[in-house]
N, C-alpha and C positions, 0 to 999 in steps of 0.2 A: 335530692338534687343539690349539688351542691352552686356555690355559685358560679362555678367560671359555667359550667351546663345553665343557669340562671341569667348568664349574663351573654349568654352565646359565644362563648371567644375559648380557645384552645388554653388548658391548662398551662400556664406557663408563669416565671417568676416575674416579667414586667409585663405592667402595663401601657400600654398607649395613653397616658393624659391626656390626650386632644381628644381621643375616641371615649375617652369616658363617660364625663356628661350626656353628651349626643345620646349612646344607649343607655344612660341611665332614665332620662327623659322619657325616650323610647318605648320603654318598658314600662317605668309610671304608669301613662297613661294606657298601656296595655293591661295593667294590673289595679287599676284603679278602681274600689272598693264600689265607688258610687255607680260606675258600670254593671254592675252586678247585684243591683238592689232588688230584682226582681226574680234572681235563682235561689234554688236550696240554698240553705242552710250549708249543709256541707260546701256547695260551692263558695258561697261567701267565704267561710272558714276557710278555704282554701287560698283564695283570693289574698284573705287577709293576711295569711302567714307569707304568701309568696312579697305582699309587699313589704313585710316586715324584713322579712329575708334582702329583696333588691335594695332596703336603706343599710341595713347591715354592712351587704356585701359593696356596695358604694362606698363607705365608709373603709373598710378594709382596704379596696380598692385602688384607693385615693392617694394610701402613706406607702408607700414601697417598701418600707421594714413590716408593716402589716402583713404585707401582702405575700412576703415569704415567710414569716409568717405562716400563714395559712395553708401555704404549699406542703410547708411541712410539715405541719400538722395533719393534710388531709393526707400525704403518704406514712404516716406511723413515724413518724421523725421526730418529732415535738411531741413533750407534752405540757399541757396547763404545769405552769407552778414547776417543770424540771428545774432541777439542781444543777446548773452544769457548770465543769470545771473549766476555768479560762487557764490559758500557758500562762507560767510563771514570766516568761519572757517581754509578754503581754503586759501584764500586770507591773512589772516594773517600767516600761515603757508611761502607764499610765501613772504609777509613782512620781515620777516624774516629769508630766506635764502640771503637776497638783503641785510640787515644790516651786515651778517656776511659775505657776499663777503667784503664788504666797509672795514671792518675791516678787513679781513684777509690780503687783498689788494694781495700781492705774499707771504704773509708768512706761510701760511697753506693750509691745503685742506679740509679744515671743512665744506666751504659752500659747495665741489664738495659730499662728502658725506650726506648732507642734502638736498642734489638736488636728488640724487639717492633714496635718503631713501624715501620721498617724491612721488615720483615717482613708488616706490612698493609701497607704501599707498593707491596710486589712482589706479594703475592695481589689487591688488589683489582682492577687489572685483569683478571685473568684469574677471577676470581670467578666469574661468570655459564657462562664456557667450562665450568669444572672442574664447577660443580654442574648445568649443563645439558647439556653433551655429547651428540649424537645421532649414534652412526657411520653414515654414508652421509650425512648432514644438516652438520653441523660442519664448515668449512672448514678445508685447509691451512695454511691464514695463519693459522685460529685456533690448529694444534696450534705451529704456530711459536713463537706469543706464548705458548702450555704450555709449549714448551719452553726459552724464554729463561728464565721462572719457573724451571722444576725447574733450571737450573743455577744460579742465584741462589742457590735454598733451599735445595741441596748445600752451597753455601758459606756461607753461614749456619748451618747446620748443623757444618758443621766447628767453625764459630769457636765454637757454645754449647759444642761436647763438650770443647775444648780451654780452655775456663774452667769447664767441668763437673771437671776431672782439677786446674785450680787453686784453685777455691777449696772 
């Protein structure tokens, strides 16, 4: 079972945040260990994995780069620990928001708007993908172009946390 079957909701790349808590709650106490103190063994065992799994999949759930993430991972698209190669294009673009932190140092917010700006560059393409996704419907080539994104936004990500702990 994986979790979106786990979590009752149609495999897809976003979540509803408002709907989330609600069935995670939901589920909780459907899954709740102490309910079940009086079955097999197995049952327990089971119980206990399902809620291990619903904090998991909560968890996952929650961060939206997770959670495609997950997606593609669960369609053979990711793996743990891939290698993948970012556009050179890319790459200098980020070059470049790293020169103009150096320089702005505390005197401006040039780089904080070329990090943002940067950041719609790389969602709006896949915009449409991530908010319309239909599994069985959504092509390969589409989760591709999700995936070139999520490695993008990993690394963009890196670079806010690592001016997150600077300034």
């Amino acid at each position: 079972m994986n979790y979106f079957e786990l979590f009752e909701i149609p495999i897809q790349l976003q979540i509803e945040q408002k709907f989330l808590p609600h069935k995670y709650f939901e589920l909780s106490k459907k899954f709740h260990p102490d309910y079940f103190i009086n079955q097999s063994s197995e049952i327990q065992e089971s119980i206990l994995e399902k809620s291990a799994a619903l904090n998991k999949g909560f968890n996952i759930f929650k961060n939206p780069l997770e959670t495609i993430k997950y997606l593609l991972q669960l369609k053979g698209l990711l793996v743990e620990e891939e290698k993948y190669e970012l556009p050179p294009i890319f790459l200098l673009q980020v070059m470049d928001i790293n020169e103009q932190i150096e320089i702005a140092a505390n005197e401006d917010n040039n780089w904080q708007i070329a990090l943002h700006n940067l950041e719609n560059e790389i969602y709006n393409p896949v915009k449409e993908i991530i908010e319309n996704y239909k599994d069985g419907i959504s092509t390969e080539k589409e989760l591709l172009q999700v995936k070139d994104y999520y490695f993008k936004k990993k690394y963009l990500q890196r670079i806010q946390q690592q001016l997150n702990r600077l300034l």
